[in-house]
TORZA-296188 format. One record per residue (C-alpha): x, y, z; residue in one letter. Coordinates in steps of 0.1 Angstrom, whole numbers, plus 2048, in hexadecimal, padded with zeros to 3 digits. Each point is the difference from the previous one (the first is absolute). Layout:
N
  px  py  pz residu
   X   Y   Z      a
...
// end
This chain:
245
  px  py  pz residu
 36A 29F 513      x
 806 826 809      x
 800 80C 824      x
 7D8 808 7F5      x
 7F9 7E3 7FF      x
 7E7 7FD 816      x
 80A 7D7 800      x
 821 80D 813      x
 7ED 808 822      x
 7EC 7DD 7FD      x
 809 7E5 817      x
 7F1 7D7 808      x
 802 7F2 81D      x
 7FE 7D7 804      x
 80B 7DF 813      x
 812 7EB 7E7      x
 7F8 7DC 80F      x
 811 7EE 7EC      x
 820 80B 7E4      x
 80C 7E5 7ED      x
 824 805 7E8      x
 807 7EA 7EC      x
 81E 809 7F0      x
 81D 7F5 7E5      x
 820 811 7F3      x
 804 805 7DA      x
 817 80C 7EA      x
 800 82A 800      x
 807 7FF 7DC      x
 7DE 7EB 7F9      x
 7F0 814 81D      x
 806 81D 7EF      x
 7EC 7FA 7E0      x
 7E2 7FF 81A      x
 803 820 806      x
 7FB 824 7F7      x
 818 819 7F7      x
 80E 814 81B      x
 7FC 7E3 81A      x
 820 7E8 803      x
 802 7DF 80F      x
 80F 7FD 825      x
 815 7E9 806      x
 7FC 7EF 820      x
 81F 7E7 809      x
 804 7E5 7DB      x
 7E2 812 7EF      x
 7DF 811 801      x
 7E2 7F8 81A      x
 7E2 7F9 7EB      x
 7DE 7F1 80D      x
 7DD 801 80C      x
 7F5 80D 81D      x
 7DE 7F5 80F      x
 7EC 812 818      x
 7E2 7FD 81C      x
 7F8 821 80E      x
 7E7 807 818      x
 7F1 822 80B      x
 80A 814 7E3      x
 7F7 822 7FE      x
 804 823 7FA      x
 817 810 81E      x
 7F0 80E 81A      x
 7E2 7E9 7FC      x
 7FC 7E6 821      x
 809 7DF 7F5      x
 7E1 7F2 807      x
 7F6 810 7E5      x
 814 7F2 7E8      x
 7FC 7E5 7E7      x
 813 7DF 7FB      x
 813 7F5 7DC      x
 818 7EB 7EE      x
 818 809 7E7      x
 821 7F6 7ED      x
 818 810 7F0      x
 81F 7F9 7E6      x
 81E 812 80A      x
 827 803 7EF      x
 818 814 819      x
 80C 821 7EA      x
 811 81F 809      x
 7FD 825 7EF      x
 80D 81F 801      x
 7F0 820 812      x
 809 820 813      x
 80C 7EE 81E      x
 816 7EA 7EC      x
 7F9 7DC 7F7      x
 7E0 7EF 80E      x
 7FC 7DF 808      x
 7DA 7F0 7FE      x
 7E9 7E7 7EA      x
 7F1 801 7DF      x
 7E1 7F0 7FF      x
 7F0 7F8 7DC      x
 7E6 7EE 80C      x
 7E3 7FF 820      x
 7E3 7ED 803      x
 7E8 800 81D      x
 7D9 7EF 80E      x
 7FA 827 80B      x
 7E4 811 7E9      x
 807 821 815      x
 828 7FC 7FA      x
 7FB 7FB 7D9      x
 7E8 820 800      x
 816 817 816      x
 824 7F5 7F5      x
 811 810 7E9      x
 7EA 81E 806      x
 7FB 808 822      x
 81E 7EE 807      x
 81C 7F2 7EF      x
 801 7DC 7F7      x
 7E8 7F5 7E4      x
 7F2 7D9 803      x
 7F3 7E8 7EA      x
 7E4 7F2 80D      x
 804 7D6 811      x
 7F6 7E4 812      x
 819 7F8 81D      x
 7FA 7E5 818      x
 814 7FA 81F      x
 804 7DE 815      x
 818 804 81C      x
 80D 7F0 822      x
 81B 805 812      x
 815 7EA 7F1      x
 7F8 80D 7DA      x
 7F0 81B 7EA      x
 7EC 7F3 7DA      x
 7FA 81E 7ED      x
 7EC 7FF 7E0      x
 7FD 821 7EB      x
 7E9 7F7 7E3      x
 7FD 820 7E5      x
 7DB 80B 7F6      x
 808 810 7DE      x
 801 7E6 7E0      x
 826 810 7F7      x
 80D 801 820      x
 819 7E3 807      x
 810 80B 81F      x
 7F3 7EA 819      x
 813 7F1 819      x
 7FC 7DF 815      x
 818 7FC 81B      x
 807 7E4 820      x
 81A 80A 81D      x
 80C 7F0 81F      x
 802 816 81E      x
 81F 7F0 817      x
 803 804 822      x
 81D 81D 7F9      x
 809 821 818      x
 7F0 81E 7ED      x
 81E 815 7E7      x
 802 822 7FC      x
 80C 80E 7E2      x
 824 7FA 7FD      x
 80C 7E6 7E8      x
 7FD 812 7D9      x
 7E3 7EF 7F9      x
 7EA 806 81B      x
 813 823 806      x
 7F1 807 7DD      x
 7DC 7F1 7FF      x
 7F6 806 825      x
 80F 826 803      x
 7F3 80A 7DD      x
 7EB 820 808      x
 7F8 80D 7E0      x
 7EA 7EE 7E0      x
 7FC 80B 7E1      x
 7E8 7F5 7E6      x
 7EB 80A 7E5      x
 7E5 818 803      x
 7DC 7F9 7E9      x
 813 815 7E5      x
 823 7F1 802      x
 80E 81A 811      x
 815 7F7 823      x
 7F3 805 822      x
 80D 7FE 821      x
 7F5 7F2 820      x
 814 7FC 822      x
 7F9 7E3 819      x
 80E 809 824      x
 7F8 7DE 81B      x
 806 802 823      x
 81B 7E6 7FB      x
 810 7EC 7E6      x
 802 7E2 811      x
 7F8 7DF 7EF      x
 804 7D6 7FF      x
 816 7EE 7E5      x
 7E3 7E9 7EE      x
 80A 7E1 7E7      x
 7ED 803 7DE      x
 7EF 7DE 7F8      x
 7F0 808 7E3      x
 802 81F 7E6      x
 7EA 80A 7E3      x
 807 820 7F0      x
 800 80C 7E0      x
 814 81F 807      x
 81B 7EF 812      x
 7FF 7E2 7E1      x
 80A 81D 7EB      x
 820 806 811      x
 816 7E3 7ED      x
 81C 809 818      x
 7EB 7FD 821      x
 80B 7EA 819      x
 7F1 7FF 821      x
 80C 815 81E      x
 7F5 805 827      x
 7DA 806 806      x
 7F0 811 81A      x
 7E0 806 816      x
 7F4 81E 814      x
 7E7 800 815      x
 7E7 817 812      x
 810 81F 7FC      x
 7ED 824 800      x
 80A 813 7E0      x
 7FB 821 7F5      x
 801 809 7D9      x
 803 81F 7EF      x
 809 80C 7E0      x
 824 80D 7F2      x
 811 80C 7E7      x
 805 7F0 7E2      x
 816 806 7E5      x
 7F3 80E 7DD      x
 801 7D9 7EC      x
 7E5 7F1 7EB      x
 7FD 7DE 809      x
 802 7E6 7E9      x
 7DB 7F1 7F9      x
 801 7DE 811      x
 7EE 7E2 7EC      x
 7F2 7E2 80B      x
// end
């Protein structure tokens, strides 16, 4: 995007009720046929943080809009940890090949009004406090990145991002993904904190993740109610791989 871009000056505001990571390390070498050129793996610790991240977000609007206002969705997005190159020096952020969302409004406006293009879903949520079942079941006959996923919520103290992993998948600012031509866009996520709760997976269905033969799995993590603010950024000049079912 050029500083024209009229996209630059746009900004959503949202409570993000829920943020589940799921999250595994791979091999960078396999991580890196995942990716476009220009973007490189980061390597976080013994490998590279892959995973899905699943989200509840209430209030979501356009900033400067009262919350009440806003509208309530569910999404979930595939994510590998990658670095590039820019004018500041290397970046450090997430590639994300794939979105899927039950928002008609979000599947209209993203990747045009906003970056972050979705496919569209049906995702279903049963939670307590003591565990989260997500089920993210793809509405397009080719698409076969659904995800079904069971976690355990111990009775932990919250973690801040620290340890590689979490320092990687809980302080990541900056996703890219593909735009509706291929082309990479930006967007930036800024919480009020980073704060979140160690979870145990019980249960994971993924066909992204089963197509990492080197995954193994690696520390997962919960946010919860924390006011975000999104906006778009910079991304550098790629052309995204197209991403198949």
């Amino acid at each position: 995007m050029s500083e024209q871009d009229p996209r630059l000056r746009r900004a959503i505001r949202g409570t993000i009720h829920r943020r589940l990571l799921i999250n595994a390390l791979v091999d960078p070498d396999e991580a890196a046929h995942h990716l476009p050129g220009g973007l490189r793996p980061h390597v976080s610790g013994e490998g590279t943080v892959v995973g899905c991240c699943l989200l509840s977000i209430d209030s979501i609007r356009p900033a400067g809009i009262p919350a009440r206002f806003g509208s309530r969705l569910r999404a979930a997005a595939h994510r590998i940890s990658v670095e590039w190159d820019d004018d500041a020096g290397t970046s450090v952020g997430v590639y994300v090949p794939v979105r899927h969302t039950d928002s008609r409004p979000a599947r209209m406006l993203g990747g045009r009004w906003f970056p972050g293009v979705h496919r569209r879903a049906t995702i279903e949520v049963a939670e307590n406090e003591q565990c989260l079942d997500w089920l993210v079941e793809p509405q397009e006959d080719a698409d076969r990145f659904g995800i079904h996923v069971a976690a355990s919520i111990p009775s932990t103290a919250p973690v801040s991002p620290g340890e590689p992993i979490g320092g990687t998948c809980l302080a990541a600012a900056v996703g890219l993904s593909p735009d509706h031509r291929g082309v990479l866009e930006a967007a930036r996520m800024d919480p009020d904190h980073r704060v979140a709760q160690l979870v145990e997976i019980d249960r994971i269905d993924s066909q992204f993740l089963a197509g990492f033969v080197s995954a193994r799995p690696a520390p997962s993590y919960l946010m919860r109610d924390v006011d975000v603010r999104w906006t778009p950024a910079r991304a550098p000049r790629i052309r995204a791989h197209e991403v198949s079912a």
